[in-house]
PDB file of N, H, CA, C and O in Angstrom:
ATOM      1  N   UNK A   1      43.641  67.790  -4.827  1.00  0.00           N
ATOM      2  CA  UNK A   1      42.426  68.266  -5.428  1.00  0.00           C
ATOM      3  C   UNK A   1      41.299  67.983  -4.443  1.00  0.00           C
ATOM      4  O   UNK A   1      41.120  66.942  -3.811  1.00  0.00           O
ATOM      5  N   UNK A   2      40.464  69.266  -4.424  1.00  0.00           N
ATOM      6  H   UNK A   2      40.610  70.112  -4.938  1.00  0.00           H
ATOM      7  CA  UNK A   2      38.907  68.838  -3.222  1.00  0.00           C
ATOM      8  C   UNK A   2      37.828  68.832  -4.023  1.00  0.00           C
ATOM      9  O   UNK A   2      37.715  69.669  -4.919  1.00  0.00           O
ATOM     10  N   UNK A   3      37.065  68.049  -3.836  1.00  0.00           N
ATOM     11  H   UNK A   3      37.156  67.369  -3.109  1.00  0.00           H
ATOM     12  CA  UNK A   3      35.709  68.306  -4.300  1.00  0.00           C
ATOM     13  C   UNK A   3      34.817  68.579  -2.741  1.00  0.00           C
ATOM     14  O   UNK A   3      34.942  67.890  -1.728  1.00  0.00           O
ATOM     15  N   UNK A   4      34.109  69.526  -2.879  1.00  0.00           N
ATOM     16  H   UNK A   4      34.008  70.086  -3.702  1.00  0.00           H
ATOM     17  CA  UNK A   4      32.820  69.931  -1.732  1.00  0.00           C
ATOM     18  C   UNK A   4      32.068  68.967  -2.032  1.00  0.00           C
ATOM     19  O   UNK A   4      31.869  68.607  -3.192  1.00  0.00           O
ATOM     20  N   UNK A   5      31.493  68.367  -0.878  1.00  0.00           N
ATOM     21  H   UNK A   5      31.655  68.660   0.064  1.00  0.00           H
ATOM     22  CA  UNK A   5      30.191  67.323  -1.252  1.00  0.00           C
ATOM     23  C   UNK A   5      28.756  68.131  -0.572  1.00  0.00           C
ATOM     24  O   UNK A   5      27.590  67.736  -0.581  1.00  0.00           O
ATOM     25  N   UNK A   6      29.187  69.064  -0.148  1.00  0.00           N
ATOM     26  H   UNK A   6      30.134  69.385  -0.141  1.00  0.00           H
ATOM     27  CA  UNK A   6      28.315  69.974   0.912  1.00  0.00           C
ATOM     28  C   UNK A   6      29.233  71.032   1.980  1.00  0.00           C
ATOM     29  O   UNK A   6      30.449  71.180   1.854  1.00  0.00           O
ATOM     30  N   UNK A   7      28.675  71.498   2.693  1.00  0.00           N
ATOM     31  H   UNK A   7      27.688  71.378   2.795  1.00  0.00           H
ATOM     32  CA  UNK A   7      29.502  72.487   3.935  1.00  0.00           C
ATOM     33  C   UNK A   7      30.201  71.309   4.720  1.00  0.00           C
ATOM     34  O   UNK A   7      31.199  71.663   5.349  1.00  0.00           O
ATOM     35  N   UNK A   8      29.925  70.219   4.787  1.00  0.00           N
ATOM     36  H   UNK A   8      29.115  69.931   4.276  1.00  0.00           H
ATOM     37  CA  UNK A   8      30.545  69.414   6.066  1.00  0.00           C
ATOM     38  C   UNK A   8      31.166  68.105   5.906  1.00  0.00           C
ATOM     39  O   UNK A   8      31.691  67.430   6.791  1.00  0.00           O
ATOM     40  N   UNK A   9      31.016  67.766   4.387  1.00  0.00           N
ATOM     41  H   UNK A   9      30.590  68.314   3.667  1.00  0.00           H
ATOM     42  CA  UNK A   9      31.963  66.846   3.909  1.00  0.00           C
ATOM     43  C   UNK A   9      32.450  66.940   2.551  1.00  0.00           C
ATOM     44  O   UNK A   9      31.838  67.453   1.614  1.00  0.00           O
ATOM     45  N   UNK A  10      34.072  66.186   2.495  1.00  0.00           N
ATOM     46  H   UNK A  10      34.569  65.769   3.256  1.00  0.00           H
ATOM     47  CA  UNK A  10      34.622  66.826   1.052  1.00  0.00           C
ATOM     48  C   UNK A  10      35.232  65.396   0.656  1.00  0.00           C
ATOM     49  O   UNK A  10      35.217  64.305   1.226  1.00  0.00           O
ATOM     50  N   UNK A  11      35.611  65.712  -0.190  1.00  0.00           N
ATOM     51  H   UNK A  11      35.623  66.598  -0.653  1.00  0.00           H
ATOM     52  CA  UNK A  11      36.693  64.324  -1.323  1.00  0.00           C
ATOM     53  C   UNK A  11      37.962  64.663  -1.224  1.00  0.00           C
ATOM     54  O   UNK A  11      37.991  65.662  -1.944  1.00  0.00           O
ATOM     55  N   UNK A  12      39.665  64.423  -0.584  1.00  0.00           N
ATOM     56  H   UNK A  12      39.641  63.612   0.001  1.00  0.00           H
ATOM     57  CA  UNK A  12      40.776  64.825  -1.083  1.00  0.00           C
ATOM     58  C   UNK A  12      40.862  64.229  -2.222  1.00  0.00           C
ATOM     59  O   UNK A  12      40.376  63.124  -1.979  1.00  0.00           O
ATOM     60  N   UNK A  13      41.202  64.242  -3.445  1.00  0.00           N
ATOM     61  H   UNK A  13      41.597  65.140  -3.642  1.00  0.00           H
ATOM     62  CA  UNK A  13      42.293  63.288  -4.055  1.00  0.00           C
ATOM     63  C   UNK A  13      43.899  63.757  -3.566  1.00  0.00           C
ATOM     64  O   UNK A  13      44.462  64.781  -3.180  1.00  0.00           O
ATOM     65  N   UNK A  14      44.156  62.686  -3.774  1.00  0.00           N
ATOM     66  H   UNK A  14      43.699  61.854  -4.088  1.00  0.00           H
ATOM     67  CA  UNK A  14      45.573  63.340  -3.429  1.00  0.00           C
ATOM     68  C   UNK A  14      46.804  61.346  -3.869  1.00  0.00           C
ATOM     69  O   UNK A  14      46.467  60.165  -3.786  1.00  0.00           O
ATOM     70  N   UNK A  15      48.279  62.093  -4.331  1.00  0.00           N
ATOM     71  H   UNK A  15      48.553  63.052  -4.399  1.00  0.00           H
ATOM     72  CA  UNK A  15      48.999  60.804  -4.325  1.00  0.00           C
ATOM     73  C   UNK A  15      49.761  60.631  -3.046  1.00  0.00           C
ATOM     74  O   UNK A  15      50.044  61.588  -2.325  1.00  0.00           O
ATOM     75  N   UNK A  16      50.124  59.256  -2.749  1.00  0.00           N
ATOM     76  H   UNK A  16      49.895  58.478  -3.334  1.00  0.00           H
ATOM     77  CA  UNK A  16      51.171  58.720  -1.853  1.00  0.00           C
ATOM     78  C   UNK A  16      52.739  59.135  -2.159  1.00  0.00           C
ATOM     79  O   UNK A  16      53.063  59.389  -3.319  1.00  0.00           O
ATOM     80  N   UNK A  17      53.525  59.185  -1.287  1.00  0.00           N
ATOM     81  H   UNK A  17      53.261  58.979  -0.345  1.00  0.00           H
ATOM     82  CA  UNK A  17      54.850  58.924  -2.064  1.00  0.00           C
ATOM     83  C   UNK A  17      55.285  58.278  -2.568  1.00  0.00           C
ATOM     84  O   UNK A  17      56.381  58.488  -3.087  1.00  0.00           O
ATOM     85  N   UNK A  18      54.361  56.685  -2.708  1.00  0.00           N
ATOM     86  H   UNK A  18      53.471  56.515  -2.286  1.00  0.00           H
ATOM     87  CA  UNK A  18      54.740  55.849  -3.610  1.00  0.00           C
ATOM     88  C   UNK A  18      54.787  56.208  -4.749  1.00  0.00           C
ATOM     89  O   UNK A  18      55.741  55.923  -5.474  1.00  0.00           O
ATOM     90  N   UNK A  19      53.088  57.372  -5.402  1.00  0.00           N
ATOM     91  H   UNK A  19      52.313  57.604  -4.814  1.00  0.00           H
ATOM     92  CA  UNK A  19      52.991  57.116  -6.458  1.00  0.00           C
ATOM     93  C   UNK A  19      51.027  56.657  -6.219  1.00  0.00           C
ATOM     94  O   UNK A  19      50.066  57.093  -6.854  1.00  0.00           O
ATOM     95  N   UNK A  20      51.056  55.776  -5.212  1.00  0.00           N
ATOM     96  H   UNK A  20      51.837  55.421  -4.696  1.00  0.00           H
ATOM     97  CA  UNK A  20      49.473  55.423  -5.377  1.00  0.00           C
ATOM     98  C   UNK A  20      48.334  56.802  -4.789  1.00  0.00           C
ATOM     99  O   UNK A  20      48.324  57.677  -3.924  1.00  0.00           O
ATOM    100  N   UNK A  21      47.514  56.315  -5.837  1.00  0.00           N
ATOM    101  H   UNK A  21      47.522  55.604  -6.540  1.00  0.00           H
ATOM    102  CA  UNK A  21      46.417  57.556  -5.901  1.00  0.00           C
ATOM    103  C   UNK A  21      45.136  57.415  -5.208  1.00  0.00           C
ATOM    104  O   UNK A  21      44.275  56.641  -5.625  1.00  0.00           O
ATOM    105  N   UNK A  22      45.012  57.991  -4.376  1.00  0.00           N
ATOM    106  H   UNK A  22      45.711  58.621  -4.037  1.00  0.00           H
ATOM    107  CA  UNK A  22      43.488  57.876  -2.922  1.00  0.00           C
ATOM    108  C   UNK A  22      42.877  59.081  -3.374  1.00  0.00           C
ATOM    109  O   UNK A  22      43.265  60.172  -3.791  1.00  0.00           O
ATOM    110  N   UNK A  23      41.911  58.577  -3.176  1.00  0.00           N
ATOM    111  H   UNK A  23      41.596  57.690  -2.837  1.00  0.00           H
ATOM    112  CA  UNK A  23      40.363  59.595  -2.522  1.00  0.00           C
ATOM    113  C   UNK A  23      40.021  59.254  -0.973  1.00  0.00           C
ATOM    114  O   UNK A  23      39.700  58.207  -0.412  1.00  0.00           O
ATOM    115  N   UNK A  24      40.230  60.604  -0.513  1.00  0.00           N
ATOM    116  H   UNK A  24      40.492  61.455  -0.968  1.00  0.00           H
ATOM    117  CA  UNK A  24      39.793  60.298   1.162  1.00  0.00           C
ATOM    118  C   UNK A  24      38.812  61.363   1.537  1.00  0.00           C
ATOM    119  O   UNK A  24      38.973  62.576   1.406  1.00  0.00           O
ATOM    120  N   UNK A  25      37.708  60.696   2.055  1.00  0.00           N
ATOM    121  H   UNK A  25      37.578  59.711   2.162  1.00  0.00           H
ATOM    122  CA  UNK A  25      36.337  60.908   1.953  1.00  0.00           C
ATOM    123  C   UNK A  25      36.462  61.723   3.965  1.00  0.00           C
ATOM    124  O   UNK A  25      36.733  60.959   4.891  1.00  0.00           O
ATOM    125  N   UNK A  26      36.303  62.688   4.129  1.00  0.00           N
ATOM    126  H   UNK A  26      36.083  63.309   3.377  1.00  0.00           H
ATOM    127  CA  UNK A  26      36.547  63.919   5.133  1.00  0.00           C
ATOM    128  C   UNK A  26      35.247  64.484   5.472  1.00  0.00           C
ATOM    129  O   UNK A  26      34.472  65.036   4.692  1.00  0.00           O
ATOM    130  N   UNK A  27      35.031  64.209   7.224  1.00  0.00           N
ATOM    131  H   UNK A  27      35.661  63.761   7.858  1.00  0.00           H
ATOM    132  CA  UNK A  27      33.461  65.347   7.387  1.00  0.00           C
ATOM    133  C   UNK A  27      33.938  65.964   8.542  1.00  0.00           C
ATOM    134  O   UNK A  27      34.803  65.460   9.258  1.00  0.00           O
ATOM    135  N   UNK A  28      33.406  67.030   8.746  1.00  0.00           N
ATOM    136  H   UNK A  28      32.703  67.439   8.164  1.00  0.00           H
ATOM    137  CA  UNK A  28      33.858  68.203   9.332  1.00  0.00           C
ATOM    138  C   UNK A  28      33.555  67.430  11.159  1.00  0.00           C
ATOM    139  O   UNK A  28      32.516  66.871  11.510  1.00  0.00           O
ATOM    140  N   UNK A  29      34.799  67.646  12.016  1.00  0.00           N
ATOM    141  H   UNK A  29      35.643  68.100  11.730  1.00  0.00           H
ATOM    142  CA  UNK A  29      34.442  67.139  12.761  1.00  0.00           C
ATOM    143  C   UNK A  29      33.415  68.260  13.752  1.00  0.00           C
ATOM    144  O   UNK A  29      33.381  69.469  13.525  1.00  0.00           O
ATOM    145  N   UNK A  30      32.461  67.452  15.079  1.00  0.00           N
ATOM    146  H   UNK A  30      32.489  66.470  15.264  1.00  0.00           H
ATOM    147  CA  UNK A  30      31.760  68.253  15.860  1.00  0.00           C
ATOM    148  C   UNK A  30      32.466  69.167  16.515  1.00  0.00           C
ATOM    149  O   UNK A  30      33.471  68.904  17.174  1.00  0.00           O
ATOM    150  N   UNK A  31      31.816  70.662  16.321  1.00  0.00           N
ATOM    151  H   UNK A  31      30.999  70.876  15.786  1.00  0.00           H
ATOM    152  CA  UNK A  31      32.191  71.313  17.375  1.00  0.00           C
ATOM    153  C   UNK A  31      33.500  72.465  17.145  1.00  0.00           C
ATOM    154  O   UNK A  31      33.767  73.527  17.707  1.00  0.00           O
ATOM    155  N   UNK A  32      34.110  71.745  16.114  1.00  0.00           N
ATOM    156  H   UNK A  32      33.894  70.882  15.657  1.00  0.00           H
ATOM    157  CA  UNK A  32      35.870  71.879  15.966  1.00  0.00           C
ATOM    158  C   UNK A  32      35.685  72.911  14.722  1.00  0.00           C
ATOM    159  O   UNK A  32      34.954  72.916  13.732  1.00  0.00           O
ATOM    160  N   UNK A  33      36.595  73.702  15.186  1.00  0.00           N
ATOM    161  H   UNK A  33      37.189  73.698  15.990  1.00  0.00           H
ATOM    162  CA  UNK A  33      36.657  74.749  13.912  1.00  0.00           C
ATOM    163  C   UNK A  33      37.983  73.967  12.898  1.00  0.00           C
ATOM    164  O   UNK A  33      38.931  73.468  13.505  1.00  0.00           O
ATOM    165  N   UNK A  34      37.945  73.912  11.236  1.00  0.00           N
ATOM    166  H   UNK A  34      37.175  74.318  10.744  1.00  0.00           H
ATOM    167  CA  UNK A  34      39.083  73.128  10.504  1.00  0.00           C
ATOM    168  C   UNK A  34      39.228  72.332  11.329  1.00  0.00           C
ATOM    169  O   UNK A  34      40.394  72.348  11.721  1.00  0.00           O
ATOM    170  N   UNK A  35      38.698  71.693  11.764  1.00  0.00           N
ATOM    171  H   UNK A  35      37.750  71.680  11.445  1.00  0.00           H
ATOM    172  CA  UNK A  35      39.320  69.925  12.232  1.00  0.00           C
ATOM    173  C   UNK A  35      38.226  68.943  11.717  1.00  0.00           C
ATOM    174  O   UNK A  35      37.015  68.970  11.936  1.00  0.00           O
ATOM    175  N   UNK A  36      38.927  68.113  11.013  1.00  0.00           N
ATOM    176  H   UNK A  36      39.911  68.091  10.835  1.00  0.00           H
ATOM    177  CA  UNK A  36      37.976  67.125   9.892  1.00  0.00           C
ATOM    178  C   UNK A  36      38.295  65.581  10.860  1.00  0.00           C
ATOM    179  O   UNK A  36      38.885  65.401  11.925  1.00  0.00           O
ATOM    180  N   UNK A  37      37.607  64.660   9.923  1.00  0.00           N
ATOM    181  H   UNK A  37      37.127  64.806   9.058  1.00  0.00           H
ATOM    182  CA  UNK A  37      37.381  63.404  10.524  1.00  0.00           C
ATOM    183  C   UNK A  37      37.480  62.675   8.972  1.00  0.00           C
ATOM    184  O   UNK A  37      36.966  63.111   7.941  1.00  0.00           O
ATOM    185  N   UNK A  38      38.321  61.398   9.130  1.00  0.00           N
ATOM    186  H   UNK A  38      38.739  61.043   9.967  1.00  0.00           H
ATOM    187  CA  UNK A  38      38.436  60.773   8.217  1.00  0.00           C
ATOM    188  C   UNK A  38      37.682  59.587   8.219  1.00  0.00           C
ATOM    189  O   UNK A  38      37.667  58.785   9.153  1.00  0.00           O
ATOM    190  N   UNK A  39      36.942  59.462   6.976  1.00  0.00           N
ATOM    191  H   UNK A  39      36.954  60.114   6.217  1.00  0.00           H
ATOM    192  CA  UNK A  39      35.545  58.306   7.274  1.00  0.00           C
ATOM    193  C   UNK A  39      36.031  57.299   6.385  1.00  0.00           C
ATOM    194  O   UNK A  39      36.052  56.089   6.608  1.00  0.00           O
ATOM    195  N   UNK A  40      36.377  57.828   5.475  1.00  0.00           N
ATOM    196  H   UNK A  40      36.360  58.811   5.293  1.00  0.00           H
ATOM    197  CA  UNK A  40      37.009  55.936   4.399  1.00  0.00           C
ATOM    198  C   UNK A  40      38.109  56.885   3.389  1.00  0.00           C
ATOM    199  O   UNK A  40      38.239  58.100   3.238  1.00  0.00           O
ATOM    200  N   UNK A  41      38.699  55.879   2.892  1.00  0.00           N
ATOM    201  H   UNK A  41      38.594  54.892   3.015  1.00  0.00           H
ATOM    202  CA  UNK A  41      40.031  55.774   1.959  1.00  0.00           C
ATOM    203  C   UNK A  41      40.004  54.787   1.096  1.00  0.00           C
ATOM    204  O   UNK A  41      39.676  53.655   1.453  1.00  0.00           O
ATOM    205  N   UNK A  42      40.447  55.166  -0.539  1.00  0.00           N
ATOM    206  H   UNK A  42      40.714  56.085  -0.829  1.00  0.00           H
ATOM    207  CA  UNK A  42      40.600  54.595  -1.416  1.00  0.00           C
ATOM    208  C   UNK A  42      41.195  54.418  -2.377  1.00  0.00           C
ATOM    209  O   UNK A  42      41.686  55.458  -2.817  1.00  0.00           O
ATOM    210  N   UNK A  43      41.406  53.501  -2.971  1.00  0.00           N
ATOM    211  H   UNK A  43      41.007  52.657  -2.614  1.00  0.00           H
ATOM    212  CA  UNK A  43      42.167  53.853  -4.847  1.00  0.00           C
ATOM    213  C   UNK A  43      41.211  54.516  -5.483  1.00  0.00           C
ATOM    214  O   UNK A  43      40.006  54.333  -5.652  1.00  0.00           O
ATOM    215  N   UNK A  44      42.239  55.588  -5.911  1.00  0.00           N
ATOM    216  H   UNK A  44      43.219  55.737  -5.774  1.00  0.00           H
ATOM    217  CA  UNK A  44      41.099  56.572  -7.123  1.00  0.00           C
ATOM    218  C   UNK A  44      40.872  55.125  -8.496  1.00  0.00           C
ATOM    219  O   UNK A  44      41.642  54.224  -8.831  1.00  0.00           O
ATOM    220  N   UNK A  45      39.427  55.505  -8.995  1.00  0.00           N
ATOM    221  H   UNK A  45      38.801  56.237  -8.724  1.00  0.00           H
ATOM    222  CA  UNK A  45      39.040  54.818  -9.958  1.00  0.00           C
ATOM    223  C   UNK A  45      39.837  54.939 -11.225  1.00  0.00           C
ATOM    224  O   UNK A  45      40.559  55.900 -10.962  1.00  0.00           O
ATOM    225  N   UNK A  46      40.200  54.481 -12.649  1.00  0.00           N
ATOM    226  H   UNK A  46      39.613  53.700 -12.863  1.00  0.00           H
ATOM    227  CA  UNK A  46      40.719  55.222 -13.580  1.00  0.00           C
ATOM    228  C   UNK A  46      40.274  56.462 -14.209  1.00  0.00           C
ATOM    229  O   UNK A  46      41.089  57.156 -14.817  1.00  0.00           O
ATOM    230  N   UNK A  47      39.126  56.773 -14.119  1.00  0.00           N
ATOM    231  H   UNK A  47      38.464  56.209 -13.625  1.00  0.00           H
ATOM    232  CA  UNK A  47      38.311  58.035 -14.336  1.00  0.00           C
ATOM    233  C   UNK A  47      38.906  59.358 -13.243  1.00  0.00           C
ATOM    234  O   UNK A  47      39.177  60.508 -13.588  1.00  0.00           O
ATOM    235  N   UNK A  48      38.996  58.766 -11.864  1.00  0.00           N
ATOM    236  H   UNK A  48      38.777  57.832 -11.584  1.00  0.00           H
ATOM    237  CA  UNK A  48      39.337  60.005 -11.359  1.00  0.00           C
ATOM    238  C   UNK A  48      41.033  60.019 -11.386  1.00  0.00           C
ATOM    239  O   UNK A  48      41.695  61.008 -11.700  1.00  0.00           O
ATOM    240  N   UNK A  49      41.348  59.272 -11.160  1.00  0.00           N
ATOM    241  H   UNK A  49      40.810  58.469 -10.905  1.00  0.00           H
ATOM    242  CA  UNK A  49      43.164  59.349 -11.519  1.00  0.00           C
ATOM    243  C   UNK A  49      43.639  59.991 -12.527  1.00  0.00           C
ATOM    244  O   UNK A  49      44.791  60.423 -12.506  1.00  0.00           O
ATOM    245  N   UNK A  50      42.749  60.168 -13.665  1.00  0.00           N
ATOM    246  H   UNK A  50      41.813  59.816 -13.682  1.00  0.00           H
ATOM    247  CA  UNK A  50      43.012  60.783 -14.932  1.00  0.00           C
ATOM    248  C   UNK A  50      42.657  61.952 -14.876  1.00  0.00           C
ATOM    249  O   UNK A  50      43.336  62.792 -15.465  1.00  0.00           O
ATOM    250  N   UNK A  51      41.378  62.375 -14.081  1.00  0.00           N
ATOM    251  H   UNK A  51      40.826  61.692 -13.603  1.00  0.00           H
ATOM    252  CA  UNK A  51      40.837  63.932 -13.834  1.00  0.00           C
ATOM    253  C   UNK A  51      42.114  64.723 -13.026  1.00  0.00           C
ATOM    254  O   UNK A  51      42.576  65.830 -13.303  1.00  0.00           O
ATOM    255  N   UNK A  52      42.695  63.448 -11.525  1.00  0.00           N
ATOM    256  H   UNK A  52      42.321  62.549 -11.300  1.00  0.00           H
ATOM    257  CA  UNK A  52      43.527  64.043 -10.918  1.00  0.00           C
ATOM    258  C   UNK A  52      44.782  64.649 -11.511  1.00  0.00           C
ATOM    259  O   UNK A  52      45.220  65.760 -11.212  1.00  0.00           O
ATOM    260  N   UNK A  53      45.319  63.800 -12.388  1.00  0.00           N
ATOM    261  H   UNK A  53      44.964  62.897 -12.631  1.00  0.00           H
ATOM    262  CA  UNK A  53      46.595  63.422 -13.516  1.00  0.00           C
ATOM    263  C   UNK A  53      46.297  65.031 -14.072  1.00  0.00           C
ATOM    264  O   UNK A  53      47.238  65.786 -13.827  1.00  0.00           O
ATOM    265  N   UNK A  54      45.238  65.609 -14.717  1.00  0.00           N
ATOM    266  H   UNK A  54      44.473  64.997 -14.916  1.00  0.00           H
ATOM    267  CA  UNK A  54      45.164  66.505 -15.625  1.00  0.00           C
ATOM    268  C   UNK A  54      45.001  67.518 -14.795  1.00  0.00           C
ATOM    269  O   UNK A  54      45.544  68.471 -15.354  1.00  0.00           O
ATOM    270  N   UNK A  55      44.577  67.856 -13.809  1.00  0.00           N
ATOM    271  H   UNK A  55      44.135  67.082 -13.354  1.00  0.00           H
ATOM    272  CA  UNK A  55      44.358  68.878 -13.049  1.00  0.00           C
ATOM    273  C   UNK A  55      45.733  69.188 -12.277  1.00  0.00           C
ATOM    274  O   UNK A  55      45.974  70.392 -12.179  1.00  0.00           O
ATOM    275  N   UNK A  56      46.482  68.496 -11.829  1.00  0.00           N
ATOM    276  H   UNK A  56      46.287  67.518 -11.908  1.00  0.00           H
ATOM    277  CA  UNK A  56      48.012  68.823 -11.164  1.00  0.00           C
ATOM    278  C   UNK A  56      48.910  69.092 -12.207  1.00  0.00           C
ATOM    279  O   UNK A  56      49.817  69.899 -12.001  1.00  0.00           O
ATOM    280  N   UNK A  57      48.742  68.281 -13.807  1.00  0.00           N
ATOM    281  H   UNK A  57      48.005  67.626 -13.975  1.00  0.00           H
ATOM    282  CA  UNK A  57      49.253  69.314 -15.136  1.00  0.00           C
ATOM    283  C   UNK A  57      48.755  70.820 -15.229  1.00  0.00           C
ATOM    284  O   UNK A  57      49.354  71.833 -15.591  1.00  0.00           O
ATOM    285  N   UNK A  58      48.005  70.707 -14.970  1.00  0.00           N
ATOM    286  H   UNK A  58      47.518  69.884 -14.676  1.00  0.00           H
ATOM    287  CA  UNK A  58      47.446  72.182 -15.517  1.00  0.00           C
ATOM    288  C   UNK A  58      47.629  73.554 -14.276  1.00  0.00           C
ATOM    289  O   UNK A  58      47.526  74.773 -14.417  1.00  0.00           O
ATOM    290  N   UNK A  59      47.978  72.586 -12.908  1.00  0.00           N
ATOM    291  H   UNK A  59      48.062  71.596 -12.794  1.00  0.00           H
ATOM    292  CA  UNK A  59      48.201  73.601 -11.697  1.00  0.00           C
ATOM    293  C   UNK A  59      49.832  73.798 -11.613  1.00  0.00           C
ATOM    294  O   UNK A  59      50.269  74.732 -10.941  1.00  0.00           O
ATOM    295  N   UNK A  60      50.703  72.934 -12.281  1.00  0.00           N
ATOM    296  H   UNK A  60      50.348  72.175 -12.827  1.00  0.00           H
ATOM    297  CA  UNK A  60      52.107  72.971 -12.513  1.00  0.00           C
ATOM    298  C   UNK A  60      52.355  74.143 -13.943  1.00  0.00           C
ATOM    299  O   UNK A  60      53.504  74.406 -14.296  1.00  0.00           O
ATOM    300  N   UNK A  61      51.561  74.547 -14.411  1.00  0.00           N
ATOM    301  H   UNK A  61      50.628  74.332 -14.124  1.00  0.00           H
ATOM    302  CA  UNK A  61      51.479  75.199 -15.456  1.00  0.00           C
ATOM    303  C   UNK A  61      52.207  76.916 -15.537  1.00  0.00           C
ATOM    304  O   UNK A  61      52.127  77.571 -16.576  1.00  0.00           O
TER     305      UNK A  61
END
């Protein structure tokens, strides 16, 4: 799942193969056409794990 934060930076959510659930925070790198830059990584909160959870139900649909 992406959220746009603007033209030049976005949100993945996305799971591990473990199972654990990140938000990785992406800005468009200089210069580069589709080539991003990874600025931080995280555990999704329980709020977004649950948005993520319902949105990959509803895209398996």
């Amino acid at each position: 799942m992406i959220r746009h934060l603007g033209d030049d930076v976005m949100i993945v959510y996305a799971a591990a193969r473990r199972g654990r659930r990140l938000a990785v925070l992406l800005a468009a790198a200089d210069g580069l056409d589709n080539d991003w830059d990874i600025l931080s990584a995280r555990d999704l909160s329980d709020v977004e794990a649950k948005r993520y959870e319902d949105a990959v139900r509803r895209s398996r649909r």
